[in-house]
Residue, then its C-alpha position, 0 to 999 in steps of 0.5 A: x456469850x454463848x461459852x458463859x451460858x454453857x459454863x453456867x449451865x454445866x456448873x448448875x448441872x454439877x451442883x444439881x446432881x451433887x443436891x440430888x445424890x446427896x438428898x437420897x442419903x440416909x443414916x445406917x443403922x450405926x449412927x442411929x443406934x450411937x445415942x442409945x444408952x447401951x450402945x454407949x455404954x460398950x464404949x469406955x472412954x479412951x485411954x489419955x495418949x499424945x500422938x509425935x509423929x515419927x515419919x512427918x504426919x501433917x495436918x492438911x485442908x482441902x475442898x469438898x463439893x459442898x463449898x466447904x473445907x474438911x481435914x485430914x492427917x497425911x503422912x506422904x510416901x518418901x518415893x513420888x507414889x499415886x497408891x493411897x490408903x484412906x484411913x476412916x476413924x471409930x465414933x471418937x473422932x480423927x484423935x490421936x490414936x487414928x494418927x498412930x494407927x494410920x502411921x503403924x500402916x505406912x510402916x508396914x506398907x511402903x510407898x504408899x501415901x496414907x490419909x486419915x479423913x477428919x469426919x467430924x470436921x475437927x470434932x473428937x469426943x473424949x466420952x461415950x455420950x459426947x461420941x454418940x451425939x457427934x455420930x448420931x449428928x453426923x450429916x450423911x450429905x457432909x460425910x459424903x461431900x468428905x469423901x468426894x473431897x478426898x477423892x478430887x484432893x488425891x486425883x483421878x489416877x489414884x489407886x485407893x484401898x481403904x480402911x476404918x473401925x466402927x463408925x469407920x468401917x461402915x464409911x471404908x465402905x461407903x468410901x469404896x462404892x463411890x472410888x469407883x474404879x479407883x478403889x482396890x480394896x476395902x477392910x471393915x472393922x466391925x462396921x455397919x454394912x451397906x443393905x441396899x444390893x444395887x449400891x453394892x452392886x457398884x462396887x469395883x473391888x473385893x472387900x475383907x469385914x474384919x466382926x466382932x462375934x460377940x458383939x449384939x450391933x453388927x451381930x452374926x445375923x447382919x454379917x450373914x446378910x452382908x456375905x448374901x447380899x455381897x454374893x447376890x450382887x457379884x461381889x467378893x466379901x472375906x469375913x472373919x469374926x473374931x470371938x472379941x467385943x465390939x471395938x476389940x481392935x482399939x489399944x485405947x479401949x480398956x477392953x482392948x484385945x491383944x490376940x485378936x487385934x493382931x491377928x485381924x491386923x495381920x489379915x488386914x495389912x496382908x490384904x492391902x499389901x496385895x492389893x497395893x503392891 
């Protein structure tokens, strides 16, 4: 009797702080800006692309602290390895391009197991009004509640760097604050800073902001916060902000920039080897 009532009492515990943490949550100022006509129209629809995987990409399941499932594409390193890479999507879903992009990643990294979390619960938007209401609607409880499943699916003993674009880079950060001290590093595309210095505060690892300077949303002004409210927490951000728009990085933009894509990847991949090695 007594071990059920302990066992009932620690499962209320776990419940009630997962509510608690959850309901303090907000949405950034990415996603409330996401329905908005201009922001929206900075977006051209994506280029049509089919993704084959090359190196046995899969599609897999697992549980989030809020009784539901969630989705994500894995793609498991050849050699038994407990370094991953978690890979967050742009505003347009977990599409086909994430997949590749997480594939050009694994390439490049080796031995290391890399996972591109489905934030939209099998949603992908084709056209900008579509992606804007799909981030805009985006609960943050249920991104955390991913996120958190993502953790419990790759274990305590993972050492975790992570990476996203747009939407995304706003949630490679979020994702690092709450790896805690599983997390050893963290690049942002062009992503919504975390404001609130007491949450930077946790962070275990350094981060590297990869901006888009000519861009009017995640402006020079908001990265300049970003790198003062870094430093006033104690913490190390590299920022490089590129003369490109915002999405410059995606090859399924129209305006998609070559030169500066590739100079940010080599940034980024350089970054995470070190930090993944």
């Amino acid at each position: 009797m007594k071990k059920l009532f302990f066992t009932l009492a620690l499962t209320t515990l776990s419940y009630f702080g997962f509510s608690q943490s959850c309901c303090s949550l907000k949405k950034d100022d990415m996603q409330l800006m996401a329905s908005t006509k201009e922001f929206q129209a900075a977006h051209l629809s994506p280029l049509p692309y089919t993704h084959v995987s090359t190196v046995g990409g899969t599609m897999i399941e697992f549980k989030t602290p809020d009784d539901k499932t969630a989705n994500a594409y894995l793609i498991k390193s050849v050699k038994a390895s407990n370094k991953y890479l978690f890979v967050y999507q742009e505003w347009w879903g977990l599409n086909d391009y994430i997949k590749k992009q997480a594939e050009v990643f694994y390439g490049d990294l080796k031995d290391v197991n890399v996972i591109a979390i489905d934030m939209y619960d099998g949603k992908v938007a084709t056209d900008p009004k579509e992606a804007g209401a799909l981030m805009s609607g985006a609960d943050p409880k249920r991104l955390q509640a991913i996120i958190k499943g993502a953790l419990a699916y790759v274990g305590p003993k993972a050492k975790i760097a992570s990476v996203g674009w747009c939407f995304g880079g706003g949630l490679s950060l979020q994702s690092a604050i709450l790896e805690g001290k599983q997390a050893v590093g963290c690049v942002m595309y062009y992503g919504m800073p975390e404001k609130d210095v007491e949450k930077l505060k946790t962070l275990k690892c350094d981060v590297l902001g990869l901006f888009a300077g000519r861009e009017q949303w995640i402006s020079k002004a908001v990265v300049e916060q970003f790198e003062k409210d870094m430093a006033t927490a104690g913490k190390t951000v590299k920022v490089k902000s590129f003369d490109a728009e915002h999405a410059f990085a995606n090859p399924s933009n129209p305006k998609f920039d070559r030169e500066a894509s590739e100079e940010a990847y080599s940034l980024a991949i350089t970054y995470l080897k070190e930090k993944l090695k």
